[in-house]
TINUGU-753573 format. One record per residue (C-alpha): residue in one letter; x, y, z. Coordinates in steps of 0.25 Angstrom, whole numbers, plus 5000, padded with zeros to 4 digits. Example, Ala and Ser with C-alpha at 12.3 -4.5 7.8 and 13.67 -1.06 7.14 Angstrom:
! TINUGU-753573
A504949825031/S505549965029/
***
This chain:
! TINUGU-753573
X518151484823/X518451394833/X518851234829/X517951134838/X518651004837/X517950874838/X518450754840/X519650784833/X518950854822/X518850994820/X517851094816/X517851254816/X516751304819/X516251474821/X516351524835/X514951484845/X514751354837/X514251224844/X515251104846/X514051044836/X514251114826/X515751094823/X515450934827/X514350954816/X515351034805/X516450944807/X515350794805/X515450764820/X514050724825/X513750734839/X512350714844/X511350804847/X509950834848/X509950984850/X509551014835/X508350914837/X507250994835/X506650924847/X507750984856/X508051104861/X509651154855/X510151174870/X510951084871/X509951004879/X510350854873/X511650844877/X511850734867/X513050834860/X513950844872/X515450814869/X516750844876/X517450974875/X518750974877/X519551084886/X520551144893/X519951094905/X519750934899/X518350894893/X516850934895/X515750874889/X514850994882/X513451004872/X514051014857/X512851074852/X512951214861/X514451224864/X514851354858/X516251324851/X517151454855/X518451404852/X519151274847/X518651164857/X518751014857/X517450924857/X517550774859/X516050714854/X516850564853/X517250594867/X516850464879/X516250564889/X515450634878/X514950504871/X514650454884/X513750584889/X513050584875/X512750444878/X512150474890/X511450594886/X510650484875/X510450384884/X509650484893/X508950544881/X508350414875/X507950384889/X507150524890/X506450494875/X506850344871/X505750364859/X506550464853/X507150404838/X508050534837/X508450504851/X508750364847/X509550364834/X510350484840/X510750374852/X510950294840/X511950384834/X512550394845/X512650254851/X511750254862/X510850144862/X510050164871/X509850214886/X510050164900/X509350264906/X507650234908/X506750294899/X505850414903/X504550394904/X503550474899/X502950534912/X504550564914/X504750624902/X503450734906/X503950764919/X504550914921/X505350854931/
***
């Protein structure tokens, strides 16, 4: 079984597991909506991204459907991380701002609020 260490702690976790779930065994919480009933679990959120570390330096990948195939390194503390799941809020309260799950994740995770204009309703209905 392969070890996924994060931020400096580790966890063993069986063969095809997520980075979540060894953050999860080993009490690391890293945000996420894809277990919200009202999203889909395809790591569509972006909101669990953290830093891999590698042969080749760092990439920044979804926690929550990275299959663990070996021991591998995860930053979720890391700067570039932090500051991509920031973003990724800031985005998302902009999209649905009336959202209270939306807001007391942001909460959790310090974003206060967004610098990005809301989407209007006609906006928010258009296919694009």
């Amino acid at each position: 079984m392969p070890i996924v260490t994060i931020d400096g702690i580790g966890a063993r976790v069986p063969e095809n597991a997520t980075i979540l779930d060894a953050a999860r065994q080993a009490g690391i919480w890293i945000p996420t909506l894809c277990f919200s009933p009202a999203v889909s679990e395809q790591a569509a959120c972006r909101l669990c991204l953290v830093e891999l570390q590698g042969e080749r330096g760092t990439q920044i990948v979804t926690a929550c459907n990275y299959p663990v195939r070996r021991d591998i390194m995860v930053s979720v503390a890391g700067e570039k991380a932090t500051r991509v799941r920031r973003g990724v809020m800031q985005l998302l309260l902009a999209r649905s701002p009336e959202s209270q799950e939306l807001r007391e994740l942001a909460s959790r995770m310090g974003v206060e609020g967004t610098p990005y204009p809301k989407v209007t309703e006609s906006q928010r209905n258009c296919m694009l």
